[in-house]
N, C-alpha and C positions, 0 to 999 in steps of 0.2 A: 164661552168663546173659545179656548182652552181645547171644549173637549171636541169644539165642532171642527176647527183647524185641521186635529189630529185624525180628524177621520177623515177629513177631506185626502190628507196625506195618504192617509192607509190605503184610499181608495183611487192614488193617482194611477193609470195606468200607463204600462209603457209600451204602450202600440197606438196610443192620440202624443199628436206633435204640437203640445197647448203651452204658454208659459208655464200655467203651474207647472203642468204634467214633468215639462226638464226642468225649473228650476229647482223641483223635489229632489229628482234622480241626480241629477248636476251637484247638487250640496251633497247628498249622503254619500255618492261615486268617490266624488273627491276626496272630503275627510274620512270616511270609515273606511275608504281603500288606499289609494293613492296617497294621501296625506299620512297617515297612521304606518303602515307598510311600507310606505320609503323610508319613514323615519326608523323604524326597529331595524330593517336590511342596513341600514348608514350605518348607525351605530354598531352594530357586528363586524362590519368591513372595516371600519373604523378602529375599533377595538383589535381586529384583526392585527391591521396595520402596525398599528402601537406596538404590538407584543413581537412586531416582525424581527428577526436579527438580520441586519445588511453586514453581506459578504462584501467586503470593500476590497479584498484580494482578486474576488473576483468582477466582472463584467456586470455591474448592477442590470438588475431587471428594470424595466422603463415604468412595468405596471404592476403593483405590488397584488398577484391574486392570490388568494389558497391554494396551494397543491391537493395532491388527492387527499392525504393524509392530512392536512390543514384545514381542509376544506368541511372534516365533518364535524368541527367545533362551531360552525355555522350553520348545522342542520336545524337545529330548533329553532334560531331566529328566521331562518327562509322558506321555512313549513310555512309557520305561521302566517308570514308573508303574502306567499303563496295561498294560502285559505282565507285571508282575509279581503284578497283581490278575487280569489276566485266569487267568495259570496256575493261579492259587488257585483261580477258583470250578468249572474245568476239572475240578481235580483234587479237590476237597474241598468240594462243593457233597453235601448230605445230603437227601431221596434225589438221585442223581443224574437221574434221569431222573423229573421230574416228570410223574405224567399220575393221571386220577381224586379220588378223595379226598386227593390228595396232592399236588396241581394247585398248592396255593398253599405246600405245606408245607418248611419246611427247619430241619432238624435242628443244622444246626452255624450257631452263634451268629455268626461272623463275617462271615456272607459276603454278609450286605446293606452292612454299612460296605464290603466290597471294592467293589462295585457305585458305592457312594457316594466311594469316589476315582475311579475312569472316570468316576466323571460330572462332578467337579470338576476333575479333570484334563484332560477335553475342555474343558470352562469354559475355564480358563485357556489354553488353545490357541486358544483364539475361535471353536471348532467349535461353534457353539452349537446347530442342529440336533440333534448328536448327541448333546449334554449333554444337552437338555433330553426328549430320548425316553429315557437312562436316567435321570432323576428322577422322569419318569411314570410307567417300569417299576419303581422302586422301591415308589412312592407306591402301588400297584398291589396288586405282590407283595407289599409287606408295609404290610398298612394299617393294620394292630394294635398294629404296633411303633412305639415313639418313632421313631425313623427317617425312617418317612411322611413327618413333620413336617417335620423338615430336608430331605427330598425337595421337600416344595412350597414352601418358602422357597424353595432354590436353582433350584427352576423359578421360580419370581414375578422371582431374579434377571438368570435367565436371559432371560426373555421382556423383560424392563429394558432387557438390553443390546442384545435384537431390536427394541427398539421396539416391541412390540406391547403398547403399555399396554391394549389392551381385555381382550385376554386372562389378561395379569396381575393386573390387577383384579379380576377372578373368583377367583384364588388369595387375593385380600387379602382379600376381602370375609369367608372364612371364617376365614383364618386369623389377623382383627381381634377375633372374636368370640373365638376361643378363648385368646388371649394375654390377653383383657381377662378372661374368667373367670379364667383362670391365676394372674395377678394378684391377683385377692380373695379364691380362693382360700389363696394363699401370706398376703396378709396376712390371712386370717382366723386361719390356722393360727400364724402368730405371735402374734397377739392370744391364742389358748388357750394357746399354749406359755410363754407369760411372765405370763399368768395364773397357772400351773400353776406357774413357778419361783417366784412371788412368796408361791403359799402353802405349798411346800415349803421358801421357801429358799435355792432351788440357784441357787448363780452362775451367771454367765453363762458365766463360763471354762470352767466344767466340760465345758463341748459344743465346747469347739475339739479339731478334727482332724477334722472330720468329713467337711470337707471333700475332694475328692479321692477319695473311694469313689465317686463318680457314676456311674461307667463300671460300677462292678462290682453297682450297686445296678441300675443298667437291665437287664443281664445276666443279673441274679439274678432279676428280675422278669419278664424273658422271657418263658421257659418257664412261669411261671407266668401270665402275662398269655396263653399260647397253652394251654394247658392249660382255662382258664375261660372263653377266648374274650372275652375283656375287652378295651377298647382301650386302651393307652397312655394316661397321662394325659399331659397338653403341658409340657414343660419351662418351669418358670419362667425359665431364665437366657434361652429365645428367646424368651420376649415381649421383653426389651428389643432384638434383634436386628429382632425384626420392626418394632418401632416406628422404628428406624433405617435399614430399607429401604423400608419406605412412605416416609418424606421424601428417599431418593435417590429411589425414584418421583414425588414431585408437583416434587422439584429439575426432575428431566428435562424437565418440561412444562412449567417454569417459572412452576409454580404456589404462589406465595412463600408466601403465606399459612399452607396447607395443611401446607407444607415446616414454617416454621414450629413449628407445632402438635406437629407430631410428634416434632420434633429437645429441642422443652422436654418433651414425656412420656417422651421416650430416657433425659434427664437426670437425669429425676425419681428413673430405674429405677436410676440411679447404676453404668452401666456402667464398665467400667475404664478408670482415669485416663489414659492416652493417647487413648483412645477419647475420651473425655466433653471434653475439652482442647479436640479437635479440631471435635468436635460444636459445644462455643465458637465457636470463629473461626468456625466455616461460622454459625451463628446470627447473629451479631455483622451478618457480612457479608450477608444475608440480611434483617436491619433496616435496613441502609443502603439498599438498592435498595428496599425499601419506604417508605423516609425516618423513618421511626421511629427520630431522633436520637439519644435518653436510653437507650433498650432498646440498641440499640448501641452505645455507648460504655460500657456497665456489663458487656455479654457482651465485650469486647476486656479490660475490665479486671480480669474473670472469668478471662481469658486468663493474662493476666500473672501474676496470682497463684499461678497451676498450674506454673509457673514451666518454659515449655517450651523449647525448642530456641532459640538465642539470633535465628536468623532472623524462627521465628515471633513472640517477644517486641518484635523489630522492626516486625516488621510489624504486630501491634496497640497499637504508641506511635503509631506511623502514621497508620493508620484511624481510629483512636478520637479523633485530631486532624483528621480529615478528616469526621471522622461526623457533625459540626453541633452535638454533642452536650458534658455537663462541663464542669469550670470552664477557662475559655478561660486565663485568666492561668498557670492551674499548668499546664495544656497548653503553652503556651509556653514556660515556663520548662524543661520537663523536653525539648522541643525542640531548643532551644539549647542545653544540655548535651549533647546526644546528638551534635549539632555538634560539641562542642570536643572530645569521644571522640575518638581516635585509629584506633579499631574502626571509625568508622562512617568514613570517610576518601571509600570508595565509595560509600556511600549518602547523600551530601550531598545531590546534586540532587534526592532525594524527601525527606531533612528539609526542606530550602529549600522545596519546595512545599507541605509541610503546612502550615510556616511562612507561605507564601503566603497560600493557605487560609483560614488562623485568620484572618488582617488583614482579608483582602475578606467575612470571614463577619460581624466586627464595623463592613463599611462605610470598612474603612482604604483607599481603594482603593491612595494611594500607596505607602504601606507594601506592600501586596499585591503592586502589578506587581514592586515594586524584590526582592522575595522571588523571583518568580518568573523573573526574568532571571537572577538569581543560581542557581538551580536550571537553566535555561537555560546557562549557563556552565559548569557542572558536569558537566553530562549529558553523557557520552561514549558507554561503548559498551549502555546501558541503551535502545533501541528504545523500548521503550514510556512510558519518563517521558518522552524527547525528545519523543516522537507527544502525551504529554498536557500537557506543560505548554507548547510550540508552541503547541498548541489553545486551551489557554486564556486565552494574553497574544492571541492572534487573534480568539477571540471578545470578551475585553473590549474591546478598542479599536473592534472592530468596532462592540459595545452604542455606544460612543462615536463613534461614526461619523467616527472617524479613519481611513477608510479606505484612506489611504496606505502607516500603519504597518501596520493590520490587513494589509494585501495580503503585505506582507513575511515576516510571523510565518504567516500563514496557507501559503506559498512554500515555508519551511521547513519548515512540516509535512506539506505533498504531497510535499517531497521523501524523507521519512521513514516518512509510515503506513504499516502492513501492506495488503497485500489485504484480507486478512480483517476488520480494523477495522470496526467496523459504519457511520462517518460515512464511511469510505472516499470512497466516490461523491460525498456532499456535498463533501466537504472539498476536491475536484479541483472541482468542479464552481464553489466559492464560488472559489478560486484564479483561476481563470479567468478568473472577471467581474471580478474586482477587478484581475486583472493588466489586463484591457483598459480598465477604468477608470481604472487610475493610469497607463498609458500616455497615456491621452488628457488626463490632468490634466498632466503633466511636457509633452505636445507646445504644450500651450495654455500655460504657463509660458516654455518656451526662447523660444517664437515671441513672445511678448509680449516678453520680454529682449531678445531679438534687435533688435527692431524700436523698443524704449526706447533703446538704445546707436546703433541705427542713425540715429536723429535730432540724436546730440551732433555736434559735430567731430569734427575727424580726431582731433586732437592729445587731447582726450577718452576719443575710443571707445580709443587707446592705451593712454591710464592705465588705464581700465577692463580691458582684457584685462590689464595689467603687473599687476596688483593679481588677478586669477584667477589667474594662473602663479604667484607668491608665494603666497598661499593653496595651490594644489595642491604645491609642493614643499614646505609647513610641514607639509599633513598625509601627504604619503607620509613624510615625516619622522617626524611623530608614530607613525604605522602601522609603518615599520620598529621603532621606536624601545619600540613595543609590544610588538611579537612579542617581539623580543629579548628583555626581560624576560621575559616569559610561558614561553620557553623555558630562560630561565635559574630561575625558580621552580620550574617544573614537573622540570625534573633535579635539585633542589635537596631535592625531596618523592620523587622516585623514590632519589635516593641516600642519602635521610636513612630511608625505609620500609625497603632494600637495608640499611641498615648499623644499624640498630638492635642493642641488646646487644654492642657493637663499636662502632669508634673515629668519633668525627663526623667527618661526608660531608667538609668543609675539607682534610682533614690525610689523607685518603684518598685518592689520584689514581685506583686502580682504582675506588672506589665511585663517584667524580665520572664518569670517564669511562664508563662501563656507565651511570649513570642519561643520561648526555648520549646514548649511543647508541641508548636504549629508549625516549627521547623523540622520538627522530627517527625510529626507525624507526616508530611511533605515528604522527607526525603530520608528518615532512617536515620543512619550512619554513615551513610555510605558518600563521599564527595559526589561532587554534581560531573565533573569532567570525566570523560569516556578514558580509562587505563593505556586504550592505544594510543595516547596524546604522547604516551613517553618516547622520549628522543634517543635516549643512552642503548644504545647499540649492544653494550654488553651485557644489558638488563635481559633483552630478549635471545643474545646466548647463555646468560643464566636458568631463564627460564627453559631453554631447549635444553639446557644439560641436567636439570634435573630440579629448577627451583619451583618455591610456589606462588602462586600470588598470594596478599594475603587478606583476602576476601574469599580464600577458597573453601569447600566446605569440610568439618570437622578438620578444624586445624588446630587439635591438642598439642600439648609438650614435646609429643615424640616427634611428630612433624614439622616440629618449630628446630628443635635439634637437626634434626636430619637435613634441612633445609641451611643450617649453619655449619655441617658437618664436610668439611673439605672431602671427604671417599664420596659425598653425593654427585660430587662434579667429577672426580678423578677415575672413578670408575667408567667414563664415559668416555674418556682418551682411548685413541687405539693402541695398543701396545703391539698385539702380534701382527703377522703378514696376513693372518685369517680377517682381521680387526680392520687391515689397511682396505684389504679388498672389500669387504662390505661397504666401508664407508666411502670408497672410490665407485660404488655402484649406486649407492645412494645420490653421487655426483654427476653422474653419467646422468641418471632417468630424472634427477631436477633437469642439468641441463638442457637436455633433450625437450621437456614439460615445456621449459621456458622460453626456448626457441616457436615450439609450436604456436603457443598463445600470443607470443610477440606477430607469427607471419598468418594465422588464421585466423584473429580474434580480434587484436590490436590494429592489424594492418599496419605494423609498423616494421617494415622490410630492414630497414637497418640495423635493429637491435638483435631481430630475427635471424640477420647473418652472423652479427658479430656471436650470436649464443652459437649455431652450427661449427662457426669458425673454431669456438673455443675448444670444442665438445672432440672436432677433428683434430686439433693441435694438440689436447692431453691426454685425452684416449686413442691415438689412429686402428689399436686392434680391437677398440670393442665391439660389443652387439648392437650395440646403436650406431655404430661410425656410419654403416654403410647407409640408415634411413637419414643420417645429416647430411649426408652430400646429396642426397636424392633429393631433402629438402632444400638445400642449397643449387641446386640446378633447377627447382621449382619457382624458389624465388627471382633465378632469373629471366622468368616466363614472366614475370609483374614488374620487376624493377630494373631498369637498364644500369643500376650500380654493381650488376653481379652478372660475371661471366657465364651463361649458361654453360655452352659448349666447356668450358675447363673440366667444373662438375662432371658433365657429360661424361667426358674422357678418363676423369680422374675415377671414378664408380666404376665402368667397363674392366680399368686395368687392374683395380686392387680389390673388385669384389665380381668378377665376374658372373658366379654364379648364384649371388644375391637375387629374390624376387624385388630388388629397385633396379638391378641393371637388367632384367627380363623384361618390366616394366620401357626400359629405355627402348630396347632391344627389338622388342615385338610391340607394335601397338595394339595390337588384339590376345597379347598374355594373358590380360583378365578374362576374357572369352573366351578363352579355350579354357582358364583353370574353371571359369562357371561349367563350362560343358563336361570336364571330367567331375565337376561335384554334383550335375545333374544327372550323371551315369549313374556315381556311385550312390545317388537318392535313389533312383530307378531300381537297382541292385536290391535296396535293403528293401523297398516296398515288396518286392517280390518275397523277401525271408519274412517277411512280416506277415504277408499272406499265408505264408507255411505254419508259423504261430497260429492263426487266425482259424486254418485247419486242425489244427493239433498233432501238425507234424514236427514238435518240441525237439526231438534227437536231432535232426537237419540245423534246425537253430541252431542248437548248442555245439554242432561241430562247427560250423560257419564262425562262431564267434568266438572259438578256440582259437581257428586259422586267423585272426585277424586283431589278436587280443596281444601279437607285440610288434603291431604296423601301423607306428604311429603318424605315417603320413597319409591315413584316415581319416584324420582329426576328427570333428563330433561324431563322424558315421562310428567310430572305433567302440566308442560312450555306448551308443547307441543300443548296437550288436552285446555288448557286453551286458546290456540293463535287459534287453530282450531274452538272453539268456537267462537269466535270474529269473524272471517273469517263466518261462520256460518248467527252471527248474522248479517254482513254488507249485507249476500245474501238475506236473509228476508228482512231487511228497508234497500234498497240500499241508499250509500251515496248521491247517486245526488238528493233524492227524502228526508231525513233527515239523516244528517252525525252523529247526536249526540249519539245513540244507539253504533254506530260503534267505533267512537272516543271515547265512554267511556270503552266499553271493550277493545282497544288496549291499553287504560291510565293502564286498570286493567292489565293488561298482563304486563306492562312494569313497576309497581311498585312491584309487586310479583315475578318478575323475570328479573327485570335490569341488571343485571352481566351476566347474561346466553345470548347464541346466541338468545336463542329464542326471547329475551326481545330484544337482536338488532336489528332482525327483525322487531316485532312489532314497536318498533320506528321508525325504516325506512318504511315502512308501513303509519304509521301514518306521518310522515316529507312529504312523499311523497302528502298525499291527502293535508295537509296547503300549500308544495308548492304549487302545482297544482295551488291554491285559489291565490296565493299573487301573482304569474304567469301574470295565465289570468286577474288579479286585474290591473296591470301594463301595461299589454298590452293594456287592455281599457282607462288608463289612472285614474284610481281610485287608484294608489298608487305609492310610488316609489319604495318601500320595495321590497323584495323577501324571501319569508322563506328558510333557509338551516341551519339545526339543526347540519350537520355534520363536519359545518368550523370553523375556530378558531372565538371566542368570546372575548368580552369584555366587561367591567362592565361599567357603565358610571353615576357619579352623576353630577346633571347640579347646581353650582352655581349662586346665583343672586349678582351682584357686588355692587348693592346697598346695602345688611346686612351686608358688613365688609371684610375681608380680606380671601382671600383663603387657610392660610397657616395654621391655625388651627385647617379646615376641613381636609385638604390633612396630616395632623400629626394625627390627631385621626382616619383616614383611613389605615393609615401604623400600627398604634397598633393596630388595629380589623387583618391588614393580619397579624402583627407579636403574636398575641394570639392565632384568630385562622384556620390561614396559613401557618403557619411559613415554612414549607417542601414546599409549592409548589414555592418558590420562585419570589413571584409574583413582578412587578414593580408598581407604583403609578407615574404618571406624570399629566399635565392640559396641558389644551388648551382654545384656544377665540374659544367660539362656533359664537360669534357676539356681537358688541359693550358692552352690557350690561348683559352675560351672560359667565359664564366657565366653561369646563368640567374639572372633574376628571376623569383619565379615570383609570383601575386596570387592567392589563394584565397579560398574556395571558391564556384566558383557551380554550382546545383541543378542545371540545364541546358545545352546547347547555345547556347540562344535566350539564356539569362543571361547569357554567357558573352561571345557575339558583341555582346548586347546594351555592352557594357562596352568590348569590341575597339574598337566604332564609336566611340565619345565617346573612346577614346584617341587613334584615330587623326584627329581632327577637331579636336581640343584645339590650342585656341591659347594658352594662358598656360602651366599648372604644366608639360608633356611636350614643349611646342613644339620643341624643340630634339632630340626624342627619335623623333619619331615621324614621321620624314620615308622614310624606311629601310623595306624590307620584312624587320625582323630581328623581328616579334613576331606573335604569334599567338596561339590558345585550343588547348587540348587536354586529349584526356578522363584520365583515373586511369591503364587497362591502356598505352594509347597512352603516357602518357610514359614509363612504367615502360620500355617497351622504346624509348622514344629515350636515355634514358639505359645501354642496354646498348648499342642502337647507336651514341651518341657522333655523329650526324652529323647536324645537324637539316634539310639542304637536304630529302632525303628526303620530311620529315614536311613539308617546306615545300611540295615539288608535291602532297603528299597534302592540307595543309589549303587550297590552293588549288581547290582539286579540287573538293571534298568539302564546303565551308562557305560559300566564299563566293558567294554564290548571285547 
């Protein structure tokens, strides 16, 4: 019986419309495609889901899909999928070969939903071209069947995640209409139905089970709905669907409002409680970016009630503390509880800031910041509280136009935001001006100090430095003295969270030591709070006069002395009128810096005056006086608290022939000065052309005549490098280099700052490399010349005269006299058994480098005793690398002979 069944099966075909013939294809359609194939796509998307992490900082997604890169963790479950429906409608599509009257027709009930996982299962693959062509063809081929419907939903989805909102809003527009009939209908039909029970009687109970026939009720109506040619009526449970993907479509466009609207008519429909939960928070969060306070804080606390996932619960104690919105006192209170939670251990730095939050929204400001430092503290490996609550202790001070502090808090948030951050850009951009601002605030501070101390006695300006070195050893004191606790707390919290339900961390040596070792390998040694947090004003004139910090790198004995040694600061006093003027010009060009950033950068006019003001009241003859008043009759083109016309007049009378009072004078000065600088391009093109000819003598007279007329400016560089060039074509290099290398020397001491001089340098780098090149490749050197890599100074001690540490001390006071800015480091090395380097790092270039050489070898006080000897020299990164394989430095000594000193 058995085997005659199975043949009859084998042999049903699917182009007769017989019961067997669909009740065959109907079973196998459904379970070995549709049944099977939904279930493996569910559980991947499912599985997905789970593994999802929710940005709760950010705007939740409404619909949790794969990204691209997510998307292809699902490739194997939606193949399969995919092939296992495919084989279905292969094999059991009724009639099989559609054409004529039968064009649109199929007989076995399952094999649109087959069609309908290929198209959800492309979906989720992020193929979404070829999703969205089988939901067309669904919509198409079966436009009668409920089916359709969920076809052009999950197009309207698809086309969502294309971005092509013009085209999906073509699908909304209709399928708005029909969910909203849908709708009245359904409740009209309640309204009669409980009419109807109330004057028969019938419970309400009596109608549960009903549920769950759906599938077989649409199925059942089929054939019938194809039979009368009747359409499908729309499913009531996707109007509330649809109403939930219209607001992912106006989310997208970030059209809140809209979003809105639709996300409370979802609600209304009372979709299922994870659903409707979730729809929550996205609403809640949806009111706050529109600032709709109250509405927010009641959809969070909507939240809570639904009693969701303890993250999410978190995060709307959070918000709805941050929303502006509820009663602020019991908001605090259930804050600080949430604090002394042991759960929320991690999450302190964003209760601290909600905390924050709450005080600055009622005006506390102090209360506020001190919340958010705390939160500030807290914040470890949380990226984005660090990035917001940085931001916001930087913008307050900022408001407050502390702009010293603001620079610091603002420092630490450039060093933290994302890229993607949307203030990104600003936040490096405000970092910037404010770091150049408070540079110039601290230069016009030291130098004022300087020059206050410089005026006492001797025996004065002593006490004064004795009393900075006390001060700087109480707070590196303090500062060890800090860390050390902080480390001992913080293993104290890591071995008491490690040993809970088990024996306390004390009487535990392994839970002590494991949290000691998690601590450190977290964080080193080093404290957790940013250096610039210090207050002490005189720390950071220490540091400018010559101290170190002391996390700096190779910080031996002699730098620890040196750093305690009263001549590190006192050398830095100005004593002469040569000493005074420097460090008055230092004051001038802060000033001047400070003013500009205050009125072009800050936009803050009034600080901008008072810096010009200053600038004119203690300098009136300098180089700068005359652009402060220009800038001061600038300001009063923006700001009506400053006189123009005074400015005006006051520039005319005392700098007349300043280019700022030409500027006043002529409003087309710049246009005539462009036109005489377009003359004199004009001019040189033409000698350039004569080069071009090789008429070199013409050149080089031209650039004789114009080589001490420096109101040429670049054209002067220009003519001079031409000449060079000139002269290397007369006595070519390969025939005698020296004619050539001494005018590119000339070119590049007459005009180093200028492009043109960086050319001629590189010019000239290039002909010595050349030389040390093919030197090397012959095997006549190991060196290489490259003037354009980092450098370093290097003196060679002999370990036979004595000890190294009283060279390497009177080299750190030559950099601290006169280097003190570039920050340079001093450490040794074993060049080989009986010889050691000092080495002084790092400088940018060649020119830096020598730049340094020369003032060593000139020095007559801190080196004097040092630098009598041809035992020290510059040399670049690759270069020492192989003197230290070589071990022999005469070598490198005829090489930098060679090669540098020019």
């Amino acid at each position: 019986m058995t085997l005659v069944l199975s043949a009859v099966f084998v042999r049903c075909s699917t182009e007769k419309n017989a019961w067997l013939n669909r009740s065959f294809h109907n079973t196998t359609a459904r379970y070995n495609g549709y049944f099977n194939a939904g279930e493996l796509m569910k559980e991947a998307v499912i599985n997905y889901q789970e593994g999802y992490k929710e940005d709760f900082n950010e705007l939740l997604p409404i619909f949790i899909y794969a990204d691209e890169k997510g998307s292809k963790s699902l490739y194997p479950a939606m193949d399969t999928a995919i092939k296992k429906c495919a084989t279905v409608i292969n094999k059991h599509s009724m009639p099989e070969k559609k054409e004529g009257k039968f064009a649109k027709t199929e007989w076995c009930q399952w094999i649109d939903d087959n069609w309908f996982i290929i198209g959800q299962a492309n979906f989720h693959k992020n193929d979404f071209e070829v999703a969205l062509e089988m939901f067309e063809f669904i919509g198409d081929q079966y436009e009668l069947e409920e089916i359709s419907y969920d076809s052009r939903l999950w197009a309207t989805k698809t086309l969502i995640e294309m971005q092509d909102f013009d085209a999906a809003s073509k699908y909304f527009k209709q399928l708005d209409v029909e969910a909203e009939n849908a709708i009245l209908e359904a409740e009209n039909d309640k309204k009669k139905e409980n009419k109807n029970r109330d004057r028969l009687g019938i419970s309400k109970k009596s109608n549960r089970g009903a549920k769950g026939r759906s599938k077989y009720k649409k199925k059942g109506k089929k054939k019938q709905a194809e039979e009368v040619k009747v359409k499908a009526p729309f499913p009531e449970e996707m109007a509330k669907e649809v109403q939930i993907v219209f607001a992912d479509f106006h989310i997208r466009q970030e059209d809140w409002p809209k979003a809105i609207e639709r996300i409370n008519k979802a609600i209304l429909l009372k979709p299922k409680k994870a659903i409707r939960t979730r729809l929550y928070f996205i609403l809640a969060q949806l009111y706050q970016k529109t600032g709709d306070a109250n509405q927010a804080n009641d959809a969070y606390t909507q939240v809570i009630k639904m009693n969701p996932t303890y993250e999410m619960t978190f995060y709307s104690k959070i918000n709805r503390a941050l929303s502006g919105g509820g009663n602020k006192l019991e908001l605090k209170k259930e804050l600080l509880a949430m604090a002394r939670d042991d759960k929320n251990v991690d999450y302190l730095d964003q209760i601290y800031y909600a905390l924050g939050d709450l005080e600055l929204q009622e005006n506390n400001r102090g209360e506020g910041i001190s919340y958010l430092k705390k939160s500030a503290e807290k914040s470890d490996d949380n990226i984005h509280q660090k990035t917001k609550t940085y931001l916001r202790l930087a913008d307050l001070f900022f408001e407050d136009k502390n702009y010293e502090v603001a620079q610091a808090y603002y420092d630490s948030t450039a060093r933290v935001v994302l890229k993607k951050h949307p203030q990104h850009d600003i936040i490096k951009a405000k970092n910037k001006s404010l770091t150049t601002l408070v540079e110039n605030m601290r230069q016009i501070a030291l130098q004022d100090s300087l020059q206050r101390i410089g005026k006492l006695s001797k025996e004065e300006q002593e006490q004064v430095v004795l009393e900075i070195i006390e001060r700087l050893k109480a707070e590196e004191e303090r500062v060890r003295e800090e860390r050390l606790q902080k480390q001992i707390q913080d293993a104290m919290l890591l071995a008491n969270n490690a040993g809970k339900g088990g024996k306390f961390w004390v009487y535990n040596p392994q839970l002590k030591s494991s949290g000691f070792a998690e601590f450190k390998k977290k964080w080193g040694d080093r404290e957790k709070e940013d250096n610039w947090r210090r207050s002490n004003k005189a720390e950071v004139m220490m540091v400018s006069m010559g101290g170190s910090d002391q996390d700096e790198e190779d910080s031996t004995s002699a730098e620890v002395a040196e750093r305690y040694n009263p001549q590190t600061y006192l050398k830095n006093i100005p004593q002469t009128a040569e000493d005074y003027e420097k460090s008055n010009a230092l004051i001038i060009k802060a000033i001047y810096g400070e003013g500009v950033v205050y009125k072009d950068e800050l936009k803050d006019y009034k600080e901008a005056t008072n810096s010009f003001k200053e600038l004119i009241r203690r300098f009136p003859d300098a180089g700068l006086t005359p652009a402060a008043i220009y800038q001061l009759y600038r300001v009063g083109s923006l700001s009506s608290a400053v006189n123009a016309e005074q400015y005006k007049s006051l520039l005319l009378a005392e700098f007349p022939t300043s280019q700022y009072a030409q500027l006043i004078v002529d409003p087309n000065y710049l246009e005539k000065r462009k036109k005489e600088q377009d003359k004199l391009k004009d001019e040189y093109r033409e000698y350039f052309k004569e080069y071009k000819r090789g008429n070199y003598q013409a050149v080089i007279l031209k650039a004789n005549e114009v080589a001490a007329d420096t109101t040429m400016g670049e054209f002067r560089c220009q003519y001079l490098y031409l000449k060079a060039l000139s002269i290397g074509k007369i006595t070519p290099p390969v025939v005698n280099p020296e004619p050539f290398e001494k005018a590119l020397t000339d070119v590049i001491r007459m005009c180093r700052s200028t492009e043109v001089g960086k050319e001629a340098q590189k010019t000239l780098d290039l002909m010595k490399n050349q030389t040390t090149v093919t030197g090397a490749d012959e095997g006549e050197s190991t060196y290489i010349y490259e003037s354009g890599t980092p450098h370093f100074f290097i003196y060679v001690h002999d370990k036979s005269t004595g000890s190294i540490n009283p060279i390497k001390m009177s080299v750190s006071n030559f950099n601290g006299n006169s280097f003190s800015s570039k920050g340079l480091v001093t450490s040794s090395n074993f060049l080989n058994t009986t010889k050691q380097l000092i080495m002084v790092k790092s400088f940018a270039t060649k020119n830096e480098a020598m730049d340094y050489f020369i003032a060593f070898k000139v020095n007559k006080t801190s080196v004097k005793r040092y630098n009598k000897e041809d035992n020290f020299f510059v040399i670049s990164g690759k270069n020492y690398a192989s003197l230290l394989i070589e071990k022999e430095e005469a070598a490198y000594q005829a090489f930098f002979i060679k090669n540098y000193m020019d």
